[in-house]
N, C-alpha and C positions, 0 to 999 in steps of 0.2 A: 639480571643474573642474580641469582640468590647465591651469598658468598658459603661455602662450608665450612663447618667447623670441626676442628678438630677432634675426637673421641678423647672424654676425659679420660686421663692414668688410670683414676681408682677404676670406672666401666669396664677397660680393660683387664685390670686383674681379676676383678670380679669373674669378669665372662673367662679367663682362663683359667683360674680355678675350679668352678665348673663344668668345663671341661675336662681337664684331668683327674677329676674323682671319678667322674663319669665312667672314665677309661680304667681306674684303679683298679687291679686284679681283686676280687674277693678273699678277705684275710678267713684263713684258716682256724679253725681254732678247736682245741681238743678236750674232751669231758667224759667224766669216768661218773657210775651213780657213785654217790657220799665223797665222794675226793673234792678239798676245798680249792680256793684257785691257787694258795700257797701252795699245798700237793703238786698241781698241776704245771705250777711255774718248774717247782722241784723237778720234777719229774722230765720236764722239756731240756731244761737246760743239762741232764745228767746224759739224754738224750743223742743234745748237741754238740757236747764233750766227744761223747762214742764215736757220734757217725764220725766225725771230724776226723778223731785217731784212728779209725779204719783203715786197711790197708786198700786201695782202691783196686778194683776188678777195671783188666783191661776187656772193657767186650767190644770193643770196634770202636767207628765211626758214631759220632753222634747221630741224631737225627737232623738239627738243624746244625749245621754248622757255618762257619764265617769264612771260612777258606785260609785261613790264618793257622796255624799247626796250635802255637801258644795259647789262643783262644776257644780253640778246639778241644785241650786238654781240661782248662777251666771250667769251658760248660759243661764237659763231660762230667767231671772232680764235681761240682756243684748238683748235677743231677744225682748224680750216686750218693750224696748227702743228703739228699733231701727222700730219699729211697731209703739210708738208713734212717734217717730219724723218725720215716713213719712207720718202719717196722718196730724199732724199738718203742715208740707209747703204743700200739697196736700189743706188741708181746707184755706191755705194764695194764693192757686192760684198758685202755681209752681208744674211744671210737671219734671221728672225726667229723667236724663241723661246719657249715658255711654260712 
């Protein structure tokens, strides 16, 4: 009988790391001609400000939701932010990237 061994720690983090880049959603990223990347930080964060203090629009039901009301409201809150912040660099003249 050939005894087995163990999988080394590090093998395994390795192979899990790996895996979840794999998996990692494609980051986003925004670019305007002649706007340098301090512009563009600028501009994100004045952005992230807005949507944030927005008043939120109830439009219903999520799409995905969790069945949970609380968490239902979050994801909502969280998608309508991410709806304003890409109106807002779209109305600053930046087009979007992947």
């Amino acid at each position: 009988m050939i005894p087995l061994q163990p999988m080394a720690p590090r093998a395994v983090l390795v192979a899990l790391i790996v895996f979840l880049t794999g998996c990692a959603a494609p980051v986003t990223q925004w670019e305007k001609p002649g706007a340098s990347q301090t512009a563009v930080d600028e501009a994100m964060q004045q952005c992230q400000v807005q949507a944030r203090l927005s008043p939120q629009q109830h439009r219903g039901p999520t799409p995905r939701t969790t069945g949970t009301p609380g968490m239902d409201r979050v994801q909502s809150r969280d998608a309508e932010e991410a709806e304003q912040l890409q109106k807002c660099m779209r109305d600053k003249g930046y087009t979007q990237t992947r």
